[in-house]
RODO-2510 file (C-alpha; in nm, 4 decimals, decimal comma):
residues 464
     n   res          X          Y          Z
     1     x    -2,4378   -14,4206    -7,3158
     2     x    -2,6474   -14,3057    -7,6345
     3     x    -3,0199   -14,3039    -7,5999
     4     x    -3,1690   -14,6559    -7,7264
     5     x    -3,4635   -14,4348    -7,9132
     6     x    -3,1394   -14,2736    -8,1383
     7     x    -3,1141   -14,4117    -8,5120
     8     x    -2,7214   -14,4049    -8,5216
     9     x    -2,7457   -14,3129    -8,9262
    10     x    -3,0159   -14,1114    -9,0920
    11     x    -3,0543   -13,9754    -9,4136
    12     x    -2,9328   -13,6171    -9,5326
    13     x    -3,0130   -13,2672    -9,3098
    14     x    -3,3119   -13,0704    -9,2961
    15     x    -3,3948   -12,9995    -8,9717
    16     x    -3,6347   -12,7981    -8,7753
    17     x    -3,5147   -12,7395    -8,4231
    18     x    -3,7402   -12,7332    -8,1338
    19     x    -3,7306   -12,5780    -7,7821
    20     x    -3,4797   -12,6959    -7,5363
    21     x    -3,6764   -12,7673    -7,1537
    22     x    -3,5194   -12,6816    -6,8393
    23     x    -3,3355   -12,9352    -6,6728
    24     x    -3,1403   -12,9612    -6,3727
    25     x    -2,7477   -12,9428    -6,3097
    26     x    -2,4958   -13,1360    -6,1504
    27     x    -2,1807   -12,9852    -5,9090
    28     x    -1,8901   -12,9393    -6,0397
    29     x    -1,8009   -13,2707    -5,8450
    30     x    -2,0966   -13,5309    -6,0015
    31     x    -1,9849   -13,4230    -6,3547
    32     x    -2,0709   -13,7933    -6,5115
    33     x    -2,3859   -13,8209    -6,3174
    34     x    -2,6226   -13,5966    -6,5991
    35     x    -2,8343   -13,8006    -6,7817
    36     x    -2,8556   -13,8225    -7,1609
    37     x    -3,2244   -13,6485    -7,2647
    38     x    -3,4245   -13,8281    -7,5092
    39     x    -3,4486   -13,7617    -7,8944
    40     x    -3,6926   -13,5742    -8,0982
    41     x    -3,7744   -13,6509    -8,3923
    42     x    -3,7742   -13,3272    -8,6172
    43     x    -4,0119   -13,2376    -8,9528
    44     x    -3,8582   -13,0897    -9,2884
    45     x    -3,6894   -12,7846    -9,3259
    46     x    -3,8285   -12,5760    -9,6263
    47     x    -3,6552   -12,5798    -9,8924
    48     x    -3,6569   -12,2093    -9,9373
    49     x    -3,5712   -12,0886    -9,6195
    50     x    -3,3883   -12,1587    -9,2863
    51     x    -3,5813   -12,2721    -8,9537
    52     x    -3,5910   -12,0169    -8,7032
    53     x    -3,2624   -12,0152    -8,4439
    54     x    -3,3530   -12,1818    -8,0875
    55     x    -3,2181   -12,3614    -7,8218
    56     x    -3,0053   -12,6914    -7,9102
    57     x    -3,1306   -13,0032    -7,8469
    58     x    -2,9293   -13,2807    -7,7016
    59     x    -3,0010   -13,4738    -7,9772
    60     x    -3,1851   -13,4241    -8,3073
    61     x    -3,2587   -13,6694    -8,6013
    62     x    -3,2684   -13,5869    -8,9858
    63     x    -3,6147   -13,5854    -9,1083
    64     x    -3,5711   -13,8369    -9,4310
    65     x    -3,5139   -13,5774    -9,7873
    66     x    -3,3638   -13,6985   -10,0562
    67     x    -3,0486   -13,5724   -10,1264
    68     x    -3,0380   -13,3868   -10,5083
    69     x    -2,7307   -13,4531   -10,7473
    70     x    -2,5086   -13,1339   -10,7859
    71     x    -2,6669   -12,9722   -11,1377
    72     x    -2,5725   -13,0277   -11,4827
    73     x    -2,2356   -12,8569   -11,5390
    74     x    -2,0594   -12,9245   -11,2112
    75     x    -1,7020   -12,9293   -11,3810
    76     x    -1,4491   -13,0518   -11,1061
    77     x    -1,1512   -13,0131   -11,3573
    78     x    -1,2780   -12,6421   -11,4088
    79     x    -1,2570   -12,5716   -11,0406
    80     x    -0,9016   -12,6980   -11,0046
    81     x    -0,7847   -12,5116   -11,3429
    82     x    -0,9068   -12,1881   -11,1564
    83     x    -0,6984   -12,2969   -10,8636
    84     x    -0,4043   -12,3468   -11,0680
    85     x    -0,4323   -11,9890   -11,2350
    86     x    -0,4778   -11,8430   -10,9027
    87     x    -0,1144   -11,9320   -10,7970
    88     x     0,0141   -11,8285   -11,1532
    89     x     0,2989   -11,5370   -11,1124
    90     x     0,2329   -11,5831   -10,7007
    91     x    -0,0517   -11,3955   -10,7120
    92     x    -0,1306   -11,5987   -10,4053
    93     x     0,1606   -11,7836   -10,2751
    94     x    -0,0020   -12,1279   -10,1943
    95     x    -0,3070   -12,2953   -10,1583
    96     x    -0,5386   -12,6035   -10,1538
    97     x    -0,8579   -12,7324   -10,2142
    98     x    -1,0950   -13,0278   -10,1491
    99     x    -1,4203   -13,1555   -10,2786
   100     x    -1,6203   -13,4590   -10,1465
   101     x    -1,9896   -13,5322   -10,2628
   102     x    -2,1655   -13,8009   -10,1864
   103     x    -1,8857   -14,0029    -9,9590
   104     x    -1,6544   -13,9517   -10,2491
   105     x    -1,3487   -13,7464   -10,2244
   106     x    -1,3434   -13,5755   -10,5959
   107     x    -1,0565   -13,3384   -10,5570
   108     x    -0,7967   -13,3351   -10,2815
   109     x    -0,4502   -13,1024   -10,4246
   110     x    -0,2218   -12,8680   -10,3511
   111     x    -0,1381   -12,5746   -10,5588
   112     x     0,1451   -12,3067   -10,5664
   113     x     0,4464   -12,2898   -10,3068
   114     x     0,4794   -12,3370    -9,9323
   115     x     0,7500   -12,0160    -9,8723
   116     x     0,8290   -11,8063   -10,2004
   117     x     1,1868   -11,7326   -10,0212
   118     x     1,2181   -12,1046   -10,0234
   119     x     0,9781   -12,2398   -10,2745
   120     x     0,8545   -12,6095   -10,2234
   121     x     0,5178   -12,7507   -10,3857
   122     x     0,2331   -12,7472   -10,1522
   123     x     0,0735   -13,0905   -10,1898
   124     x    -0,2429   -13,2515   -10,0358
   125     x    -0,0324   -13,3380    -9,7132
   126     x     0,0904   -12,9673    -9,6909
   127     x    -0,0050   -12,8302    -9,3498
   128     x    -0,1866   -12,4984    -9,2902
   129     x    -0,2970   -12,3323    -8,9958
   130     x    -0,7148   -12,3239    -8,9852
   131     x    -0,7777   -12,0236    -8,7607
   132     x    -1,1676   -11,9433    -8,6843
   133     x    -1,1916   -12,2930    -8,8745
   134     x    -1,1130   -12,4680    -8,5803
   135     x    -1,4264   -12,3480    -8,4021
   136     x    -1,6293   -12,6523    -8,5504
   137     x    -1,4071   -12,8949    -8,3525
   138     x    -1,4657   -12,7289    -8,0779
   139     x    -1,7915   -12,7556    -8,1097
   140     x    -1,8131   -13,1307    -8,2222
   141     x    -1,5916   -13,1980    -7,9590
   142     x    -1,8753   -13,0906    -7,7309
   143     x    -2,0840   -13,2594    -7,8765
   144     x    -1,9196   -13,5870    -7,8465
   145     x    -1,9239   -13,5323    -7,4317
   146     x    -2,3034   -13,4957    -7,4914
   147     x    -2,3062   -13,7900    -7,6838
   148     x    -2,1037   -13,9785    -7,3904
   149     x    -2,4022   -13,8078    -7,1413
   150     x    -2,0893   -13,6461    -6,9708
   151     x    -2,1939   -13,3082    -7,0624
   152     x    -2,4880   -13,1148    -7,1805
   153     x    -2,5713   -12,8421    -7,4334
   154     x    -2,7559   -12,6197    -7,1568
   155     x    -2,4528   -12,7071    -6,8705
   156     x    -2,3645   -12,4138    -6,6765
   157     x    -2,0399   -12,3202    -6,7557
   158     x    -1,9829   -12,1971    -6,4143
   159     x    -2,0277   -12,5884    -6,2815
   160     x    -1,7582   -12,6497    -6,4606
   161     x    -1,4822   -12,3641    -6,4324
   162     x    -1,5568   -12,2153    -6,0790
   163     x    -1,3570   -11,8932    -6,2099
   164     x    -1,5354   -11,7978    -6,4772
   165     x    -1,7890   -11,4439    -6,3857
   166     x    -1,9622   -11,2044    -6,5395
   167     x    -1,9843   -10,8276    -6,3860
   168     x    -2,3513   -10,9589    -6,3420
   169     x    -2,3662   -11,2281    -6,0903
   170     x    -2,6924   -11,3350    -6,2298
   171     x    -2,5975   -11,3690    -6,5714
   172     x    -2,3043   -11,5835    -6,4356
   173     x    -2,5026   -11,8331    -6,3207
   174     x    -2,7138   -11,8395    -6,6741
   175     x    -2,3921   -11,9078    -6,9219
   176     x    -2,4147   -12,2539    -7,0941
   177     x    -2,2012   -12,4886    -7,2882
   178     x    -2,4204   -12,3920    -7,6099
   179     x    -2,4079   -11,9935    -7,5178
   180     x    -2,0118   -12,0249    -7,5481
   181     x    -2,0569   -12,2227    -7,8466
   182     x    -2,2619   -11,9828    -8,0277
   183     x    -2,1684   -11,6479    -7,9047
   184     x    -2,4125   -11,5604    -7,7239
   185     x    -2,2768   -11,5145    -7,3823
   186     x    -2,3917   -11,1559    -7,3838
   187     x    -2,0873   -10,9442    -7,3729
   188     x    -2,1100   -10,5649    -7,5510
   189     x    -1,8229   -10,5618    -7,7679
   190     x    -1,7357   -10,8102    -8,0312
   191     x    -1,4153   -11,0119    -7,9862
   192     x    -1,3429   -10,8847    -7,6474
   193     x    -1,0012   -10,8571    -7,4936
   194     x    -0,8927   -11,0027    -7,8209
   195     x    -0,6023   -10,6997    -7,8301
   196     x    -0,5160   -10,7901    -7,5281
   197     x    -0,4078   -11,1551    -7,6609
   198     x    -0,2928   -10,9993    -7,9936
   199     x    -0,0456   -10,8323    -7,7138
   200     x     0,0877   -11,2051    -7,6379
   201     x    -0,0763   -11,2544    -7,2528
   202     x    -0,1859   -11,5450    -7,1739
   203     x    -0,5430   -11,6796    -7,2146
   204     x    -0,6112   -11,7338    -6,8254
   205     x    -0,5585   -11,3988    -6,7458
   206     x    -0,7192   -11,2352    -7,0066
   207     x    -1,0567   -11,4857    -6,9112
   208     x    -1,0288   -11,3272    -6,5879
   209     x    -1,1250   -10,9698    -6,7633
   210     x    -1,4518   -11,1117    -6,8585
   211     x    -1,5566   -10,9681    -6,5284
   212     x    -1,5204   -10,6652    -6,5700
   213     x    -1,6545   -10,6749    -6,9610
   214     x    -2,0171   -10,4296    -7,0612
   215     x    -2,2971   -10,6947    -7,1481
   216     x    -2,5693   -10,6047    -7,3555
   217     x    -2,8181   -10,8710    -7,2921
   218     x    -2,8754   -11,1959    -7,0539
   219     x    -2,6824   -11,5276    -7,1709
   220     x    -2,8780   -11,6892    -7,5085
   221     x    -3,0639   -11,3590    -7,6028
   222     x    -2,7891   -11,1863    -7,8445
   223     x    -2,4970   -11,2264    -8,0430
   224     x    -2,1496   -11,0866    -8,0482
   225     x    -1,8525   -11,2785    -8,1853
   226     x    -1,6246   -11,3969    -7,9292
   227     x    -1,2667   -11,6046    -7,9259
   228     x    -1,1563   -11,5688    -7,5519
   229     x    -1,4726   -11,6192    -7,4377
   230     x    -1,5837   -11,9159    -7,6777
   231     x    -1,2433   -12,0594    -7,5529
   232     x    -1,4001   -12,1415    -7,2035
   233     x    -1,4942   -12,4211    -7,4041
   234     x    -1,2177   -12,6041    -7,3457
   235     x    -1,1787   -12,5679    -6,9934
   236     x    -1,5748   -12,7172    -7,0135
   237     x    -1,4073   -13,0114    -7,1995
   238     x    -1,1191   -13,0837    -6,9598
   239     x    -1,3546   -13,0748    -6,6661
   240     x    -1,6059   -13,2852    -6,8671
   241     x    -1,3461   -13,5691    -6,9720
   242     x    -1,0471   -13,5251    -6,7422
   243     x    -0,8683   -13,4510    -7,0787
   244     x    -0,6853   -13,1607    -7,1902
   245     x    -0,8510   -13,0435    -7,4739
   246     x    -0,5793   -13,0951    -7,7201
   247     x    -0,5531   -13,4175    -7,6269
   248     x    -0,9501   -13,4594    -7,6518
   249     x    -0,9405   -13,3458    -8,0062
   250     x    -0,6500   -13,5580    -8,0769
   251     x    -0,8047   -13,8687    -7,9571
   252     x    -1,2201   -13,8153    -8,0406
   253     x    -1,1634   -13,6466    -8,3572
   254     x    -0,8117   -13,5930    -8,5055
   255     x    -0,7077   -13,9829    -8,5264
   256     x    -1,0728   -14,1890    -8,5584
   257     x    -1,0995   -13,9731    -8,8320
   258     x    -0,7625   -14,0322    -9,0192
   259     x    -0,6456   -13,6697    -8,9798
   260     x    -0,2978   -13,7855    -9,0320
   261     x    -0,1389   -13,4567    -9,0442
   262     x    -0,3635   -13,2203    -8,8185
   263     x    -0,1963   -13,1270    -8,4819
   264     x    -0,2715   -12,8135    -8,2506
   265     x    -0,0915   -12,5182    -8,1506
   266     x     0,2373   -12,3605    -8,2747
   267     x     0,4587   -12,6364    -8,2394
   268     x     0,2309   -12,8766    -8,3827
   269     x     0,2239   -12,6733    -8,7446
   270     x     0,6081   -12,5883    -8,7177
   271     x     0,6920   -13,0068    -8,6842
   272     x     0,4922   -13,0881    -8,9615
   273     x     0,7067   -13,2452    -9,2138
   274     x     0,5514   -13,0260    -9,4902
   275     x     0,3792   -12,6803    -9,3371
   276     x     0,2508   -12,3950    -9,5539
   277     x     0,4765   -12,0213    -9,4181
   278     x     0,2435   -11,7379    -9,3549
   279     x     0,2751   -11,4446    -9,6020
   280     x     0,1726   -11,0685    -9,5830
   281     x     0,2113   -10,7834    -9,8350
   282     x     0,5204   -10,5529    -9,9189
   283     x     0,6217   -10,2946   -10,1404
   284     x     0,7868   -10,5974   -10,3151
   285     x     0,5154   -10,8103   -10,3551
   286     x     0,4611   -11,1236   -10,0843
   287     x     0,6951   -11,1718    -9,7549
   288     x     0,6663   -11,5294    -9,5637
   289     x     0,6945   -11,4460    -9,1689
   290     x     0,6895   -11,6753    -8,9033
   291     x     0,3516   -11,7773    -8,7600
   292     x     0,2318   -11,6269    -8,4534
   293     x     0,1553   -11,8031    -8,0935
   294     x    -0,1042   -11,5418    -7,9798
   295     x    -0,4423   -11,7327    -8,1428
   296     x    -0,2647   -12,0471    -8,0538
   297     x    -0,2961   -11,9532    -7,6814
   298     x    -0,7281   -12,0149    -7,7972
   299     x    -0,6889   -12,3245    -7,8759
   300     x    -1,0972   -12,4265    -7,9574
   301     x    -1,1200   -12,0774    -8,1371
   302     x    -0,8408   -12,0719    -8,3022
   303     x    -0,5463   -12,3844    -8,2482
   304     x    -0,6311   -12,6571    -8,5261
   305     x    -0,3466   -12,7099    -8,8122
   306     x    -0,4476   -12,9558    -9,0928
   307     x    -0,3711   -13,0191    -9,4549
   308     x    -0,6248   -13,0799    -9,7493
   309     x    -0,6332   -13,4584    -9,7156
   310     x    -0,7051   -13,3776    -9,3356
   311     x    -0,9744   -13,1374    -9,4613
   312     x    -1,1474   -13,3844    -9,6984
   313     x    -1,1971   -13,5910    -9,4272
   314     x    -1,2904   -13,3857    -9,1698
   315     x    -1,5718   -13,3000    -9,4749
   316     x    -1,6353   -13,6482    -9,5490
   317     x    -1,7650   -13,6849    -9,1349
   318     x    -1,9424   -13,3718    -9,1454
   319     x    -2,1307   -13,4494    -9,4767
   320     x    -2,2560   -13,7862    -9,2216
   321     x    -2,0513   -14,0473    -9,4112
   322     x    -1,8373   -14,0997    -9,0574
   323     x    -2,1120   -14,2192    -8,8385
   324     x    -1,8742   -14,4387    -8,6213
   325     x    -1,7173   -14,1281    -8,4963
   326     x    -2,0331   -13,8592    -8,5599
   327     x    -2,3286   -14,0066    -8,5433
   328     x    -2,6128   -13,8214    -8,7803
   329     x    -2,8306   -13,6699    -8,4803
   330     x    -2,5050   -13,5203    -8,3308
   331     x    -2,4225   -13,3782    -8,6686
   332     x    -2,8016   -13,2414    -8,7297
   333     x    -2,7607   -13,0422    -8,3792
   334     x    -2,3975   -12,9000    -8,4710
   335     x    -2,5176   -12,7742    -8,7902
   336     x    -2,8776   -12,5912    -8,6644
   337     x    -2,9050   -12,2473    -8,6471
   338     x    -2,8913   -12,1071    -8,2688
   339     x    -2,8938   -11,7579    -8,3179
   340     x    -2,9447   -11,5359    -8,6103
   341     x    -2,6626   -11,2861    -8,7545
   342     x    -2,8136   -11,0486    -9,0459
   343     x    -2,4614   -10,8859    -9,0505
   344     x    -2,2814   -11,1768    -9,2375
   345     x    -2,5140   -11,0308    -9,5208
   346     x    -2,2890   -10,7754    -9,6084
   347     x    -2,0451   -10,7424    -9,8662
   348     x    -1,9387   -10,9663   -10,1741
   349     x    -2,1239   -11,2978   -10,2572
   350     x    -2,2454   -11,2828    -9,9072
   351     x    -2,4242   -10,9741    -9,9978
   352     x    -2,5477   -11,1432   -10,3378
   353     x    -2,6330   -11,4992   -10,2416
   354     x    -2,7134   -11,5164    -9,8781
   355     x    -3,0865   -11,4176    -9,7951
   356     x    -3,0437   -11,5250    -9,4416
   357     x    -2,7809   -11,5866    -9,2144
   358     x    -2,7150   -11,8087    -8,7928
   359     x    -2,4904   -11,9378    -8,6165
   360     x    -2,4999   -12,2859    -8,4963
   361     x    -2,2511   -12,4274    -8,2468
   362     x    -1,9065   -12,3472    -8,4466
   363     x    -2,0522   -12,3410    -8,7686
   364     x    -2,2531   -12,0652    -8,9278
   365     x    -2,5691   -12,1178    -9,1327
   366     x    -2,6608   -11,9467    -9,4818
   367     x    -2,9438   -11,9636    -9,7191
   368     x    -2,7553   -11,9306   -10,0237
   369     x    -3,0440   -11,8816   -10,3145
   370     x    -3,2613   -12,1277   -10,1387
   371     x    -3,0079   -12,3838   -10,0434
   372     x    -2,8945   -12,4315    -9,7060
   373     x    -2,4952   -12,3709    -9,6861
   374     x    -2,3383   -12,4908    -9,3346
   375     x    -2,0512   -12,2502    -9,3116
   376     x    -1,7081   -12,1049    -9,1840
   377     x    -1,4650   -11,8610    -9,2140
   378     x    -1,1028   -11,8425    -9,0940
   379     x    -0,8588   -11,5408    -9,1691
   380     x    -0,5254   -11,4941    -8,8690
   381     x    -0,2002   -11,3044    -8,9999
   382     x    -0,0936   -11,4490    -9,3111
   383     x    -0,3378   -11,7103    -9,3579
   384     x    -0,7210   -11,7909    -9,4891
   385     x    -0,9434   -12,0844    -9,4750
   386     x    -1,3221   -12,1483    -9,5747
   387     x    -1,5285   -12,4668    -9,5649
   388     x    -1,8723   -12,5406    -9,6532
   389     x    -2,1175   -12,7833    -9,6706
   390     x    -2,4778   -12,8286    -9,8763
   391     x    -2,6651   -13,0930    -9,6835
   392     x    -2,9270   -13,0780    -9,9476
   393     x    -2,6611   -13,2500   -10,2130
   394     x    -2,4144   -13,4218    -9,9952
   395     x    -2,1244   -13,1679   -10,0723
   396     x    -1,8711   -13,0094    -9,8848
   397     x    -1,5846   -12,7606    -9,9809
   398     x    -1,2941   -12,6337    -9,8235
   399     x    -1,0489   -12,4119    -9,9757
   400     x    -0,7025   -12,3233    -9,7882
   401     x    -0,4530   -12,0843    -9,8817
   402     x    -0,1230   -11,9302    -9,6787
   403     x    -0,1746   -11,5469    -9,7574
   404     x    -0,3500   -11,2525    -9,6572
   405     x    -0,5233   -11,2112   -10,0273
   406     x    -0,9446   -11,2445   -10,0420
   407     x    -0,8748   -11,3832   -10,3957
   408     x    -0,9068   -11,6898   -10,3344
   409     x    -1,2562   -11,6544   -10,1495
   410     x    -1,4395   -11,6098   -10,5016
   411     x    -1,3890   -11,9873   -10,5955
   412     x    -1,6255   -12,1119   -10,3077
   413     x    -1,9532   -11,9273   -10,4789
   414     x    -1,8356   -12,0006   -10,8139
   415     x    -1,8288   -12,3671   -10,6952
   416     x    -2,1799   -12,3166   -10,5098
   417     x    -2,3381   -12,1874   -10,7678
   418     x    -2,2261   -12,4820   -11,0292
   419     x    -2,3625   -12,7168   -10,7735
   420     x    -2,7009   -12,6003   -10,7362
   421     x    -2,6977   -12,4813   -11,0843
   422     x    -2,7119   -12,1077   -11,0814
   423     x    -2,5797   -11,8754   -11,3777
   424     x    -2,1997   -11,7912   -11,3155
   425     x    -2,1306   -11,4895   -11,1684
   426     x    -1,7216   -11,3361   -11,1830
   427     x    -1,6720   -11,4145   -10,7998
   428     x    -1,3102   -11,4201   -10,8641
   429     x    -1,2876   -11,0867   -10,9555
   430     x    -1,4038   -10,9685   -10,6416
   431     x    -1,2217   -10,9789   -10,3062
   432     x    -1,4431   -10,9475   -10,0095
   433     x    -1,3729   -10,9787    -9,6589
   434     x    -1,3928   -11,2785    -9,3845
   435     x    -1,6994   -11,0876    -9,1997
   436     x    -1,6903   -11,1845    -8,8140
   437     x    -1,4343   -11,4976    -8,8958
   438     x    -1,1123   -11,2865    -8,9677
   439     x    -0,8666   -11,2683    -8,6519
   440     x    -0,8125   -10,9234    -8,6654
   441     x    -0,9834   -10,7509    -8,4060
   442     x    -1,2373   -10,4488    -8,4878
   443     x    -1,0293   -10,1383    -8,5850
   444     x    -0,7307   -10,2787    -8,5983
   445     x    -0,4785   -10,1895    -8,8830
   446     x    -0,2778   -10,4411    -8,9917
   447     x     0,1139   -10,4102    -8,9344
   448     x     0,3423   -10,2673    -9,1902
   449     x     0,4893   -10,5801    -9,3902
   450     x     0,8437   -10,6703    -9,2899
   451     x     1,1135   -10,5712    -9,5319
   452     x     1,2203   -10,8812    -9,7721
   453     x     1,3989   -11,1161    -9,5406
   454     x     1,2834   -10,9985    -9,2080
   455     x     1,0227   -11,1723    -8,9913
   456     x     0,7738   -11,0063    -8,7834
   457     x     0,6898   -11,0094    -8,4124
   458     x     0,3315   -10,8774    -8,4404
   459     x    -0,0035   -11,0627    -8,4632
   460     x    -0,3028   -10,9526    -8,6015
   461     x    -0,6174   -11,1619    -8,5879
   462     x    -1,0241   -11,0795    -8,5417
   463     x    -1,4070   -11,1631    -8,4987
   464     x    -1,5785   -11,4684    -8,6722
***
């Protein structure tokens, strides 16, 4: 049951979080008997600058901003012309793009070819696999078990998958739902054990390893990008709901929402009736392969497949035009920054445009000039994803494509920077890289392209 005190739809999001109390925790066996913690209402976020990361509430409303149009110049036409010479002479084999503002979907098309061995037209219903994108619906899908009262941000993971240790017994004990969430559950190394899934075993064993992993801090006090741990998450769902969590995502999110052609997992994508082949370099130019099951086997981290029309939608509910299925103070927690991450500051437009950087609970966080950018990042072998969303203009983005080229990455800032009405920059001349959200863990080199007309065995993915 919601709390009465919650206003089910409030304006656009600019939030400052607050500090989450302590509170106790059921047993494993009285998961439904948590209560659902009150609301706070929350002042205005600075236009100029992100609120500090901290604890997520169980609920948070929008303080009341008016949203501002997208600036003079904001040429949708121009964005999809760019698209369309970005496929020109395969220079990336397929892709996709959407654009919703204000409630409104403005662009929703495919560009390019599915397989350049077999070419078909990739079209707004064309399937692609999302990687590190799925991470959001993990994390909304959390959030709608707090919204139910079932679960809690700061539930101990350990209450709800008795396996689960750290090599500090302690720290065990300390690991919540929003830790996972936000990757803080205080392991050393980025993307742990992720070789040892690129190496095809399965996720339960390689969860066990967290035992044995180096931490660096206690649980909530650092950051270090994670997909096997964040993928405790959906063992926290399925003893939450009684669900598996495919079939939780299917049923909260995938189908409320019209997702029509979004499935999980490696035999969702490969059923599609239209599904976008993976491609990677050779010496004679792009190869399609088959996709891999090893990030499959992560299902929140990395097991969503969707097309663009599924994307504009899942945009359309995260932009708060969806409130039967996300209500607005669910979607101002999702989107707060929890923790910050001054190395997504790095390289390319990131390096350029973002003065300071979080994560939130799947989603990262930018100041981008001055204007909050809710953000992700998804790169696996042979495909790349990005989505974003400006609060302060009701706008969301997401830009799909079924190759291993950065090219593609330089529309988002170019379409950014129209928006909020800065000069244009030659983003698409630059390739940059994923930062923490490409599947391919730290160090790892790439495997040698197949030979025209071979398929290859090996997967490659990395941090977030």
């Amino acid at each position: 049951m919601k709390d009465a005190r919650v206003r089910p739809n409030i304006g656009p999001r600019r939030i400052r979080p607050l500090t989450l109390g302590t509170v106790s925790m059921g047993s494993l066996a009285l998961l439904l008997a948590m209560a659902l913690p009150s609301t706070a209402q929350t002042p205005t976020l600075s236009p100029m600058s992100l609120p500090p990361p901290t604890q997520p509430l169980p609920y948070r409303t929008y303080a009341d901003v008016d949203v501002q149009p997208v600036a003079d110049g904001f040429d949708v036409a121009r964005f999809e012309a760019l698209a369309e010479q970005l496929v020109q002479g395969q220079r990336v084999p397929g892709m996709a793009m959407a654009i919703v503002q204000n409630g409104r979907i403005l662009s929703v098309r495919g560009y390019g070819v599915t397989d350049v061995t077999r070419p078909q037209s990739v079209d707004s219903h064309t399937v692609f696999r999302l990687a590190s994108l799925s991470k959001a619906f993990a994390g909304t899908m959390a959030g709608l078990l707090v919204n139910d009262g079932s679960l809690r941000w700061d539930s101990k993971v350990a209450d709800y998958v008795p396996g689960f240790h750290l090599s500090d017994a302690g720290y065990t004990q300390q690991v919540t739902v929003a830790d996972l969430l936000s990757h803080r559950v205080g392991l050393k190394a980025h993307n742990a054990f992720d070789r040892d899934i690129e190496g095809n075993a399965e996720y339960y064993q390689v969860a066990q390893k967290l035992g044995s992993a180096s931490l660096t801090c206690a649980p909530g006090q650092c950051y270090a990008y994670q997909n096997v741990a964040f993928s405790l998450v959906g063992d926290v769902v399925f003893a939450a709901s009684g669900n598996f969590y495919e079939q939780a995502v299917q049923r909260r999110l995938l189908v409320p929402l019209g997702m029509n052609d979004a499935s999980l997992g490696l035999a969702g994508i490969e059923s599609s009736p239209s599904w976008a082949r993976p491609h990677v370099r050779s010496r004679n130019g792009w190869v399609s392969i088959s996709p891999k099951p090893t990030y499959y086997r992560l299902p929140p981290a990395a097991g969503v497949n969707a097309s663009i029309s599924d994307m504009a939608q899942w945009l359309l509910a995260h932009t708060g035009h969806r409130p039967d299925v996300l209500p607005a103070p669910l979607l101002a927690t999702l989107h707060a920054p929890v923790v910050s991450t001054p190395g997504e500051m790095r390289s390319g437009w990131r390096r350029d445009r973002v003065h300071a950087a979080s994560y939130a609970l799947g989603w990262r966080v930018f100041d981008y000039a001055g204007e909050e950018v809710v953000f992700h990042a998804g790169a696996v072998q042979g495909y790349r994803g990005l989505t974003a969303l400006l609060p302060g203009r009701d706008l969301g983005i997401a830009i799909l494509w079924n190759s291993e080229s950065s090219l593609p990455t330089g529309l988002l800032p170019t379409i950014i920077d129209r928006a909020i009405g800065l000069p244009a920059e030659r983003w698409l001349d630059v390739d940059t890289d994923f930062g923490a959200d490409n599947l391919m863990a730290d160090g790892a080199t790439p495997p040698a392209a197949p030979a025209q007309g071979t398929s290859s065995s090996t997967s490659v993915a990395a941090p977030h």
